[in-house]
C-alpha positions as CSV (number, residue, x, y, z in Angstrom):
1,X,83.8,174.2,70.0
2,X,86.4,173.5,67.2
3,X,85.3,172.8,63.3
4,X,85.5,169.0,62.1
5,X,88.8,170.8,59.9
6,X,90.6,171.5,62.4
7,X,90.1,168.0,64.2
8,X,91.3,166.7,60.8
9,X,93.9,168.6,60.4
10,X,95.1,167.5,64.0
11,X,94.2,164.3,63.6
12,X,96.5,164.1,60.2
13,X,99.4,166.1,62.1
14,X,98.7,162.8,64.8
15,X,98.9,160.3,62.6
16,X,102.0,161.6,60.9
17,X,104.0,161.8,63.4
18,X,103.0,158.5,65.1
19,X,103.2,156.8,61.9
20,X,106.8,154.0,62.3
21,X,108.7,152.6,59.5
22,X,107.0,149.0,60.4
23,X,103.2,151.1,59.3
24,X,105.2,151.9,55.8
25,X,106.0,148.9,55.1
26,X,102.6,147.8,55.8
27,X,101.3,150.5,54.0
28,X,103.5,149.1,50.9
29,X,102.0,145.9,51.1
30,X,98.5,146.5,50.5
31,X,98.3,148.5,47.5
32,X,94.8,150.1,46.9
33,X,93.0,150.8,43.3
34,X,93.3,153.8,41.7
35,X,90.6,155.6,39.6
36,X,91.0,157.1,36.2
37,X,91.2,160.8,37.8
38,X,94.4,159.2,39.8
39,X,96.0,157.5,37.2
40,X,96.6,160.6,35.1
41,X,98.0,162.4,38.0
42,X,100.3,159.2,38.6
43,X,100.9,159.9,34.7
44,X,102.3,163.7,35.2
45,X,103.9,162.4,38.6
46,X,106.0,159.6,36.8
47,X,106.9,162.1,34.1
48,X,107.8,164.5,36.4
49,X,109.6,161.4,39.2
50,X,111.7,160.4,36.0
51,X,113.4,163.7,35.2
52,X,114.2,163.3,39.1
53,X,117.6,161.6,40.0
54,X,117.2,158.1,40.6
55,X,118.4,158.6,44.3
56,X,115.3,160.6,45.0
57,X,112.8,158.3,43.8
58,X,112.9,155.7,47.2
59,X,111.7,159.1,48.8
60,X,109.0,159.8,46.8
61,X,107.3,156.6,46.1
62,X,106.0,155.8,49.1
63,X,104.3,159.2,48.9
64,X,100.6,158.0,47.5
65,X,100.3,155.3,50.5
66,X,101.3,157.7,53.0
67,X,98.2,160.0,52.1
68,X,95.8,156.9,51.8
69,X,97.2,156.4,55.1
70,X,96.7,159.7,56.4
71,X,93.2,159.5,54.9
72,X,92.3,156.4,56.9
73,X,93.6,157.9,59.8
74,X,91.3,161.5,59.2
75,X,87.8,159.2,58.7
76,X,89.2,157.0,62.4
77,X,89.6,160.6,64.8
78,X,86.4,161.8,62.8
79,X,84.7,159.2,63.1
80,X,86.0,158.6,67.1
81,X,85.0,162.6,67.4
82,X,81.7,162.0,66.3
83,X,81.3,159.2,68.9
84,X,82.7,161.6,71.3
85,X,80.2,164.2,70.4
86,X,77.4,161.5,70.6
87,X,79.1,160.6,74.2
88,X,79.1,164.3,75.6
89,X,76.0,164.5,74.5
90,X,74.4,161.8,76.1
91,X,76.2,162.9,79.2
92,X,74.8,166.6,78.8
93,X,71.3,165.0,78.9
94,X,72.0,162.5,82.0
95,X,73.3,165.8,83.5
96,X,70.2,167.1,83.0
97,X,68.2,164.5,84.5
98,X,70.2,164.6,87.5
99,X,69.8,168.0,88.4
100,X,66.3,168.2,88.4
101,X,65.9,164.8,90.1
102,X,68.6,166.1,92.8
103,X,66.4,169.2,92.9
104,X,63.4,166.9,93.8
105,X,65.1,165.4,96.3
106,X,66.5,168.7,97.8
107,X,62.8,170.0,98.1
108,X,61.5,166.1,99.4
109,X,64.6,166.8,101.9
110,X,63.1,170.3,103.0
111,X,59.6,169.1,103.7
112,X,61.1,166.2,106.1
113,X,63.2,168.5,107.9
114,X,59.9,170.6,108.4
115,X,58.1,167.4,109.5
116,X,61.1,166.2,111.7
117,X,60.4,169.7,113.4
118,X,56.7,169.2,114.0
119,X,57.5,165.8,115.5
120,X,60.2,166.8,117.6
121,X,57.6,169.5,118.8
122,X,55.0,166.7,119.5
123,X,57.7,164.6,121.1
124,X,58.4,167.0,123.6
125,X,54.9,167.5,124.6
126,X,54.4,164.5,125.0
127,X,57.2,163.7,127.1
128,X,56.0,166.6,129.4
129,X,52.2,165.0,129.2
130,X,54.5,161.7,130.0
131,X,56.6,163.4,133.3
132,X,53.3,164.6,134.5
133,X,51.2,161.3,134.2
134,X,54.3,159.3,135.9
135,X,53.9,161.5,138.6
136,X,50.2,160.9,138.8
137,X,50.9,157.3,138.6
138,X,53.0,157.5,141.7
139,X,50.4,159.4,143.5
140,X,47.8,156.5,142.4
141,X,50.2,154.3,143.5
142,X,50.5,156.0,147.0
143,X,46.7,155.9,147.5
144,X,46.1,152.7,146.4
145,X,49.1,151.3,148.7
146,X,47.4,153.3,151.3
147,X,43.9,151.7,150.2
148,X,45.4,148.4,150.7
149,X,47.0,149.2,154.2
150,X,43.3,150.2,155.2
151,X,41.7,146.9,153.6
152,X,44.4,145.3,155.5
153,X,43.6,147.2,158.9
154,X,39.5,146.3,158.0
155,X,40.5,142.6,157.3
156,X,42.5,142.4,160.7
157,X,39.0,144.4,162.3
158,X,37.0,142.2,160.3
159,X,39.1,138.7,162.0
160,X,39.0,139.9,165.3
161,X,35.1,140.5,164.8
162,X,34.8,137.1,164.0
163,X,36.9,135.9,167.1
164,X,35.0,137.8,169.4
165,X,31.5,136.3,167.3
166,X,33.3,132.6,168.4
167,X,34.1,133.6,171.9
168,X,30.1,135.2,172.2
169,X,29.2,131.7,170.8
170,X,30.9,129.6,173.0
171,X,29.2,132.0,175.5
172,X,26.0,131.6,174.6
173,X,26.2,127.8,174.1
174,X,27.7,127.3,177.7
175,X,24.3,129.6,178.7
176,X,21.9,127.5,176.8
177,X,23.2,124.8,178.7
178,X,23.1,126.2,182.1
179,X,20.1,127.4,181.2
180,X,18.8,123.8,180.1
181,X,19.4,122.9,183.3
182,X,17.9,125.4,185.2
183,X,14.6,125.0,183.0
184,X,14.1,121.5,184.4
185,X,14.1,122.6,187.9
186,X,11.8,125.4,186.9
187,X,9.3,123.2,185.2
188,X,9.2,121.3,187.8
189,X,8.4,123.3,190.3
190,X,5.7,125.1,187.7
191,X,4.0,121.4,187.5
192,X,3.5,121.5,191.2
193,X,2.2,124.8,191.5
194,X,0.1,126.3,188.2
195,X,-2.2,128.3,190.1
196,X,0.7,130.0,191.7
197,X,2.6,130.8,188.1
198,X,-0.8,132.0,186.7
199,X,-1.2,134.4,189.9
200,X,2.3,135.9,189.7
201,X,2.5,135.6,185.7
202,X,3.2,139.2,185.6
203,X,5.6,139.3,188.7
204,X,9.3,139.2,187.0
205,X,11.4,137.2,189.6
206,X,14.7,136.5,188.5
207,X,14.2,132.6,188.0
208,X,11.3,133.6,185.2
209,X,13.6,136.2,183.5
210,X,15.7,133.1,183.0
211,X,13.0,130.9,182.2
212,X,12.2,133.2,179.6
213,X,16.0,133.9,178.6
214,X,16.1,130.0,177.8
215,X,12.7,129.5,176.1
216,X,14.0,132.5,173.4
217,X,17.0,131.2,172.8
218,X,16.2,127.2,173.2
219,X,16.2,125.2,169.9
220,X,13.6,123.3,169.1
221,X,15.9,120.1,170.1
222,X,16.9,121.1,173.4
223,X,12.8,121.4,174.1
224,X,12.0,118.2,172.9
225,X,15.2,116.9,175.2
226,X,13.8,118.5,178.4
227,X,9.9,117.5,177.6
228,X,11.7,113.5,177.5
229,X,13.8,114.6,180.6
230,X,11.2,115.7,182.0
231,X,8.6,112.9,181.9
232,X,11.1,110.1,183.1
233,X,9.5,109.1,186.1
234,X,12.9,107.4,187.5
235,X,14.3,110.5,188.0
236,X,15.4,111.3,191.7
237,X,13.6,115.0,191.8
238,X,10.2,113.7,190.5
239,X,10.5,111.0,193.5
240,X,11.5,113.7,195.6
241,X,10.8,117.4,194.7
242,X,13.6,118.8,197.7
243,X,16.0,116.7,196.1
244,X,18.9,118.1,194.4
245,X,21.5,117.1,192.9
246,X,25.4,117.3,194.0
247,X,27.1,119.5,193.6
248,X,30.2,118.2,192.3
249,X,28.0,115.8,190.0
250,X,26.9,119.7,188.3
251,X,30.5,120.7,187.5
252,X,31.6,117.3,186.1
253,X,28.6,117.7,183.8
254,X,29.1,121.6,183.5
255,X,33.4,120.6,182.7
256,X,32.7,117.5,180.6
257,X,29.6,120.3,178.0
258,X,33.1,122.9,178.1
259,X,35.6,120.0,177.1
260,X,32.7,119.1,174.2
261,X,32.4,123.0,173.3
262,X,36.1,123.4,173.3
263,X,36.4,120.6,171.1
264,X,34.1,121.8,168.7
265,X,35.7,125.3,168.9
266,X,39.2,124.2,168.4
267,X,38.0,122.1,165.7
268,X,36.2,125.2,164.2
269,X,39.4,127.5,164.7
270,X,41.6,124.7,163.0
271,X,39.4,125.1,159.8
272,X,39.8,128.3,159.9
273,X,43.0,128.2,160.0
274,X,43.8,125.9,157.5
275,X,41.8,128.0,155.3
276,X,43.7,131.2,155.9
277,X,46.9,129.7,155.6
278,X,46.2,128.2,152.4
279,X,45.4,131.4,150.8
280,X,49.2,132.2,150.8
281,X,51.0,131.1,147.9
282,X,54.7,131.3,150.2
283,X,52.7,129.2,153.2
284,X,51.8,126.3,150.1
285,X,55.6,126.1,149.4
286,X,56.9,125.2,152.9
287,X,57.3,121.7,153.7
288,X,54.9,119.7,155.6
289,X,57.4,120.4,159.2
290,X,57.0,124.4,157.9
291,X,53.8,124.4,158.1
292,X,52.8,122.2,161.3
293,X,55.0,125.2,163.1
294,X,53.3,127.9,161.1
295,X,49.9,126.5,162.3
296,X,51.1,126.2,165.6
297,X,51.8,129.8,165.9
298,X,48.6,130.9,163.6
299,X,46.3,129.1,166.1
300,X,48.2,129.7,169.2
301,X,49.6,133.4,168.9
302,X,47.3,136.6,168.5
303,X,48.4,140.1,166.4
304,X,50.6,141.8,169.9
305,X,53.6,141.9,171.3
306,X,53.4,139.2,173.3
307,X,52.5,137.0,170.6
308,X,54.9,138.7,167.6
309,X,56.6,136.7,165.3
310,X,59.9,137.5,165.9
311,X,61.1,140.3,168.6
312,X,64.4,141.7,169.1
313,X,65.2,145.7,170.7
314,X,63.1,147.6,168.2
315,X,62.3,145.3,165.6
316,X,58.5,143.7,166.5
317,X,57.3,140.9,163.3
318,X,53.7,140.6,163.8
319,X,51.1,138.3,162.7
320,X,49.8,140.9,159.6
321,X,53.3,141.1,158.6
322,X,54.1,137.7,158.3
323,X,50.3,137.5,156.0
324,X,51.8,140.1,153.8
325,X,55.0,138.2,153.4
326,X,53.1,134.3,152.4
327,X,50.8,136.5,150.5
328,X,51.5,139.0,147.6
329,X,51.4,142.2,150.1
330,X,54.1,145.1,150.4
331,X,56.8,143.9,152.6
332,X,57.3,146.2,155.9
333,X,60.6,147.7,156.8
334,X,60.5,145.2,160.1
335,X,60.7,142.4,158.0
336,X,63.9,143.6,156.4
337,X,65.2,144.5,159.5
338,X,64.7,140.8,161.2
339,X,66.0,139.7,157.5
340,X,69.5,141.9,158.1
341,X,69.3,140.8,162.1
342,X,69.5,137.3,160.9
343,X,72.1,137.8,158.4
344,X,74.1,139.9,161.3
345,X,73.7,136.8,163.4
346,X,74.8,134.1,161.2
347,X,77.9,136.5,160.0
348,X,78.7,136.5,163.9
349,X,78.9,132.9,164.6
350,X,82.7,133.1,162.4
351,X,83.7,136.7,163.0
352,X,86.6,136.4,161.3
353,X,84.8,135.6,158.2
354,X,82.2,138.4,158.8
355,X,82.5,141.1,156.3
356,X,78.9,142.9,155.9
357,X,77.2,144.8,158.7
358,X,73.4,145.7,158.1
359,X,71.3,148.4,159.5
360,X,67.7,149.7,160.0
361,X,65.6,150.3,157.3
362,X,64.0,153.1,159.2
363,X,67.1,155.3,159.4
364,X,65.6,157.5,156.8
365,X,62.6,157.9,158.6
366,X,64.7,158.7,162.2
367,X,66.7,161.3,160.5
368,X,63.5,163.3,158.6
369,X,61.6,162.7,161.9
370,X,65.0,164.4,164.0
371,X,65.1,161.3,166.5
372,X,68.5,161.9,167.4
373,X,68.5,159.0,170.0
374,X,66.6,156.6,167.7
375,X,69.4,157.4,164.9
376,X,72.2,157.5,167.3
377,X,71.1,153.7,168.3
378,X,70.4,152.8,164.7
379,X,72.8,155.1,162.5
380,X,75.6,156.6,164.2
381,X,76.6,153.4,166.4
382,X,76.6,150.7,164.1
383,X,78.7,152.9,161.3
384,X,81.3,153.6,164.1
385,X,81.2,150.1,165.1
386,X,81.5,148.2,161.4
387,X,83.5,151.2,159.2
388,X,86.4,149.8,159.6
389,X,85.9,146.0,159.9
390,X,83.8,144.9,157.2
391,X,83.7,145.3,153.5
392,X,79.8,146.3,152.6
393,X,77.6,148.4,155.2
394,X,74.0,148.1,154.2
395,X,71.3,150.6,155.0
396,X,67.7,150.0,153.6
397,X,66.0,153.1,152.7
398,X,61.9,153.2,153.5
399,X,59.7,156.2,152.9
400,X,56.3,156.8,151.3
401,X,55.6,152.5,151.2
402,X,59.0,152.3,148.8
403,X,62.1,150.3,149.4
404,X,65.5,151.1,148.0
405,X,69.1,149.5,149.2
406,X,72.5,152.2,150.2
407,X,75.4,150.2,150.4
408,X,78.7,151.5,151.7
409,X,82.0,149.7,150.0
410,X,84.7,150.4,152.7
411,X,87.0,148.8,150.3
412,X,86.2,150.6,147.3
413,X,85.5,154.0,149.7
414,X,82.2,154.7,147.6
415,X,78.0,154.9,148.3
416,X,75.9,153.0,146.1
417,X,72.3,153.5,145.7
418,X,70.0,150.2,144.4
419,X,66.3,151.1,143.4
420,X,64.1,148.4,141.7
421,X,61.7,151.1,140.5
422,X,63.7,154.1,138.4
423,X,60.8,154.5,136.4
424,X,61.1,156.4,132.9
425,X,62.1,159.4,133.7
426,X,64.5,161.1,135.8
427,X,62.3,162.9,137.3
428,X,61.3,159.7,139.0
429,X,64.9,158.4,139.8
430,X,65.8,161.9,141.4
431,X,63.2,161.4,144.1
432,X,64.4,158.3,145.1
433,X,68.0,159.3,144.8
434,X,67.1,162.4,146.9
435,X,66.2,160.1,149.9
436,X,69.9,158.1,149.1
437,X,71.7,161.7,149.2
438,X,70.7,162.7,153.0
439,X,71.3,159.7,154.6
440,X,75.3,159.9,152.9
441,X,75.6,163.4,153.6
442,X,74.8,162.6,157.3
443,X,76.9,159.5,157.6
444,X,79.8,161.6,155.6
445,X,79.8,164.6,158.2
446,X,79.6,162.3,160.8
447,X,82.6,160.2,159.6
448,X,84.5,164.0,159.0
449,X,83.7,164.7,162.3
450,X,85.4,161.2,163.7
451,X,88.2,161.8,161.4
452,X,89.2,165.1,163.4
453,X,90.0,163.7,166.3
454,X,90.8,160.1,165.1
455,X,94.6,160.4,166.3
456,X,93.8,161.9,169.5
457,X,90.9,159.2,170.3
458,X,93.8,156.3,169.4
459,X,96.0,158.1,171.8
460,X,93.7,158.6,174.4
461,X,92.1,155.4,174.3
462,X,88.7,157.6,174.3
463,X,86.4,158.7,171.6
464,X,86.8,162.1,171.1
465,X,84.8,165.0,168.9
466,X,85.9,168.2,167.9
467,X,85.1,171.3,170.0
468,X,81.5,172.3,168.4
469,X,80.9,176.0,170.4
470,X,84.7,177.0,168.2
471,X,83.6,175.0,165.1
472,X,80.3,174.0,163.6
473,X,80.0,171.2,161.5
474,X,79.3,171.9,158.1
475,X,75.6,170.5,156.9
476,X,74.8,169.3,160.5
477,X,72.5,172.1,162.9
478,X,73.5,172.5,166.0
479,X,71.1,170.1,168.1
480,X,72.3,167.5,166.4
481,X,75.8,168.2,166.7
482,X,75.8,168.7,170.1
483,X,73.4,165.4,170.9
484,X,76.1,163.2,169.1
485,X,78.8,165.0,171.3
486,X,77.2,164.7,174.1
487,X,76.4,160.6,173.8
488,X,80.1,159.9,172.1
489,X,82.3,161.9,174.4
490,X,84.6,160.2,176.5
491,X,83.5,156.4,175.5
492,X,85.7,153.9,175.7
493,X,87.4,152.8,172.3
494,X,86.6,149.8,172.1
495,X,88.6,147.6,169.2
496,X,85.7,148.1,166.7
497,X,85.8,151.5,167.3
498,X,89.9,151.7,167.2
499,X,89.6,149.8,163.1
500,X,87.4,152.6,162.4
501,X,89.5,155.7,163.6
502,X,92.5,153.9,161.7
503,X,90.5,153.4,158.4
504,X,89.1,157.1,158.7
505,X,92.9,157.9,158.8
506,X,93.6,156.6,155.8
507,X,91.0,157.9,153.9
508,X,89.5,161.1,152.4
509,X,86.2,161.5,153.9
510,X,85.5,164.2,152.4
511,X,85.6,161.7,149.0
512,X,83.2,159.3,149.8
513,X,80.9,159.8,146.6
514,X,77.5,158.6,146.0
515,X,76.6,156.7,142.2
516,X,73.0,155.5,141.3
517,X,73.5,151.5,139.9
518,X,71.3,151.9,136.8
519,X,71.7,148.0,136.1
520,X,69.6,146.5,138.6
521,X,66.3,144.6,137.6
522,X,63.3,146.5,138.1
523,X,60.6,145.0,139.7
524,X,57.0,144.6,137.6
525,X,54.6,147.9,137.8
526,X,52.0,148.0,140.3
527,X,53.4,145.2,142.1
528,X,54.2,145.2,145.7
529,X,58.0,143.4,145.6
530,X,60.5,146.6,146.1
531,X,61.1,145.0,149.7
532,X,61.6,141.8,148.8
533,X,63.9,143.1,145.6
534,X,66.1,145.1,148.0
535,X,66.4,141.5,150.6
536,X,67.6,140.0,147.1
537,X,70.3,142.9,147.1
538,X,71.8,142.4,150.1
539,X,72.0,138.3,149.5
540,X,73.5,138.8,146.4
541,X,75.7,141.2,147.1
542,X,77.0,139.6,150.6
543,X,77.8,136.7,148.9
544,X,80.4,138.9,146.5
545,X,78.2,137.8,143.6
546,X,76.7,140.2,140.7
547,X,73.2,140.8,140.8
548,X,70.9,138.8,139.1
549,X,69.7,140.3,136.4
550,X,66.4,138.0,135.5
551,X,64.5,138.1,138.8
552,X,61.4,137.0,137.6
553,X,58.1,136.4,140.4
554,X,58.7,132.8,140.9
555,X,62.2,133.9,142.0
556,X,60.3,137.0,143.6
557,X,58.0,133.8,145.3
558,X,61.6,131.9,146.4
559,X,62.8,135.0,147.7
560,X,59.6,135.6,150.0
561,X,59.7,131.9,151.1
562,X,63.2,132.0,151.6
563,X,62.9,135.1,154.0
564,X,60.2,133.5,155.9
565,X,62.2,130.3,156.9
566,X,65.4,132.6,157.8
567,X,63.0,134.5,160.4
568,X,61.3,131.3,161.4
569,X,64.7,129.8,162.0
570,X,65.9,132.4,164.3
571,X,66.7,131.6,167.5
572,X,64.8,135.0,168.5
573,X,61.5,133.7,166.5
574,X,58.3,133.1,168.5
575,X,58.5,129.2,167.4
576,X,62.0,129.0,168.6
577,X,61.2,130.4,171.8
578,X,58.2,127.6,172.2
579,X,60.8,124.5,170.7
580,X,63.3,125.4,173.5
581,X,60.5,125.9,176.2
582,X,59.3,122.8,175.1
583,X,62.6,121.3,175.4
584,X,63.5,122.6,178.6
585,X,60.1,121.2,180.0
586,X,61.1,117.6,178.8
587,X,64.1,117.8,180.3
């Protein structure tokens, strides 16, 4: 560091030469007092100024306020050093603090890193431990849909248990009568003759095994009625013991006991079922005409084919399917299916308006099961047929008691795959997507395969399919390939079939991609609503609107409702068939 002299002597060397002829004057102006020591030296100065020549002296007066000046000036930089010093100082010592405070926080720093480690150790273990109990979730959720489908199956064993309990009822009840009957004639004839009854007590002719078949099963009121019967002495066999009665008086009595027991069994089953059906919360949200048809059917139909709910080629509604529908069961694949048929046959009543197509929901399970003529009907047809004249194709996905939505934009030339249960992880989201990536690959091979001979088939007027024994189709084996050639070859193209061939033209099979849609809503765990979130899909999207984010289970409940009535309202439902039977009888 430099000495406080040489700060002075700069700071005199500064003031010198920034001192202006304005600070002289100012200087002059303000005169200071000497002391005794300086007024002796101004003494020898003036004697030795006045032997100077007068032209000198302007110089050298002004030569005693210049050094008080430059004196000022040396206390100001010393005294502005000193602050300085003070200032560095201070800063040296905040310096100080810093460092060790930034050294704190440097070693503060290194433990968290440590501890971010740990964690992100613990993180993913836990994230393993979380893949592995979502996975044992979904097997829980297997067995207990499973469970349910066996409770379901009990339930149905259980009803018809208690139908057949009714029908053994009315049975016994139409016996206890006949048997009534038979007793008065038999205690008759045991009045006349008790000598004879008490000799062959232990002979067991068919008339006693009766007797005693009525006396075990007799209620104590049917015994007091025969004991009054029997002691009315206007009765026409105690007049006259050959007498008996007619015999078409014994079937009006015999009809007019069924006509009361049928009453009181119809009035029985109608309490029943108004008791069932009111345990459905969809069945308490039809109106009052809804339900008067529901009941109909519910008292009328029975769980077969005969009686199904709706019919139509492959697609059979039952009775269960329909309870799991009103109730809060899993939805089956038939009852998407009859939901798409419907859809299909309101789109066909304006075909020129028609611009979705929608196909079994069991496609997935045609194609792992290698039905070639079940997914030739369901899969292969109905994509040659609607490629190339509608805008969405929809194919439901089932497998494993889960529902997920493929949709095909012909327009945009693009798969997409809807699933209302991704879960957390991917692992979950892959398994579904898995399912989504055979049936494209299949549909996208068999579209290739189209495409080869497109030109030819629009010349020929003929479907026609490449040559399989000089080239095999890439992904498809050979039984396959060969069952599709064998069922397509040589059909006539119709015009359906000619739109496709020209769209297949115009487009890179080979480019139809598949994308998961990771912004649909996700239905509520452990609930049972993928089916009727997927039926919600295909609505929406038909209608060209975005999907409805919020789908909540009253909308869930609307939905459900809302699917019934579209099934109900089918010209191919069991109630429609009755209306327009019961039309036709009227007219």
């Amino acid at each position: 560091m430099r000495s406080d002299d040489e700060i002075e002597e700069q700071a005199v060397d500064l003031s010198a030469d920034s001192m202006t002829e304005e600070d002289t004057v100012n200087v002059q102006r303000t005169e200071p007092e000497l002391d005794s020591q300086e007024e002796d030296f101004d003494t020898i100065f003036e004697d030795i100024v006045g032997s100077i020549p007068e032209y000198y002296k302007h110089e050298i007066a002004p030569t005693h306020e210049k050094i008080q000046q430059l004196k000022e000036a040396v206390d100001y930089w010393i005294e502005k050093a000193d602050t300085r010093r003070d200032m560095m100082q201070t800063a040296i010592e905040s310096c100080i603090k810093k460092n060790s405070f930034i050294q704190q926080i440097w070693t503060e720093k290194e433990e968290l890193e440590q501890q971010i480690e740990i964690l992100k150790k613990q993180l993913e273990q836990e994230k393993k431990e979380g893949a592995k109990l979502q996975g044992e979730l979904h097997a829980l959720k297997s067995n207990r849909r499973q469970l349910q489908e066996q409770h379901e199956l009990l339930e149905g064993e259980k009803l018809s248990c208690i139908e057949s309990m009714k029908e053994k009822d009315t049975v016994i009840a139409s016996l206890q009568h006949v048997m009534g009957k038979k007793i008065q004639t038999s205690e008759l004839e045991i009045q006349e003759s008790p000598n004879d009854e008490d000799e062959n007590a232990d002979e067991k002719t068919p008339e006693k095994s009766v007797i005693m078949q009525a006396k075990e099963v007799g209620t104590r009121q049917l015994r007091s009625g025969i004991k009054i019967i029997k002691d009315r002495k206007d009765r026409k066999p105690a007049k006259n013991p050959d007498y008996t009665y007619p015999e078409a008086h014994k079937k009006g009595r015999k009809r007019a006991s069924q006509s009361e027991d049928e009453a009181a069994n119809k009035k029985m089953e109608d309490k029943d079922t108004y008791l069932q059906l009111h345990m459905y919360e969809v069945y308490n949200r039809l109106d009052k005409i809804s339900k008067k048809k529901l009941d109909n059917y519910w008292k009328s139909a029975s769980d077969s084919d005969e009686d199904a709910f709706y019919q139509h080629n492959r697609t059979i509604v039952y009775k269960h399917n329909i309870e799991k529908l009103m109730g809060d069961g899993p939805i089956s694949a038939l009852i998407i299916d009859a939901y798409g048929e419907a859809l299909n046959d309101d789109a066909k009543q304006n075909p020129q308006k028609q611009k979705n197509a929608y196909l079994s929901a069991n496609n997935y399970m045609f194609l792992r099961g290698a039905s070639y003529k079940l997914t030739y009907h369901a899969f292969y047809m109905p994509l040659l047929e609607n490629i190339g004249r509608v805008d969405r194709v929809f194919i439901p996905i089932t497998d494993e008691n889960h529902h997920t939505l493929l949709v095909f934009d012909t327009v945009a030339a693009k798969w997409t795959h809807f699933n209302s249960f991704r879960g957390t992880s991917e692992q979950t989201l892959h398994y579904y997507h898995k399912k989504a990536i055979v049936l494209v690959e299949t549909a996208n091979i068999f579209l290739c395969l189209l495409k080869e001979c497109a030109a030819v088939s629009l010349k020929t007027k003929l479907v026609q399919i490449p040559d399989f024994d000089a080239k095999k189709p890439r992904g498809l084996n050979e039984v396959s390939a060969r069952m599709i050639a064998k069922i397509l070859a040589s059909y006539e193209l119709t015009p359906e079939y000619a739109q496709t061939m020209k769209y297949l033209i115009r487009h890179d099979t080979t480019n139809f991609k598949l994308t998961e849609n990771r912004e649909c809503p996700q239905q509520a765990n452990n609930s049972n609503d993928c089916g009727v979130f997927v039926m919600h899909f295909m609505k929406q999207l038909s209608k060209d609107q975005q999907i409805e984010s919020d789908f909540n289970k009253e909308k869930v409940w609307q939905m459900r409702k809302e699917v019934l009535m579209k099934i109900m309202s089918n010209e191919r439902s069991w109630i429609s068939i009755k209306e327009r039977e019961e039309r036709n009888a009227k007219e």
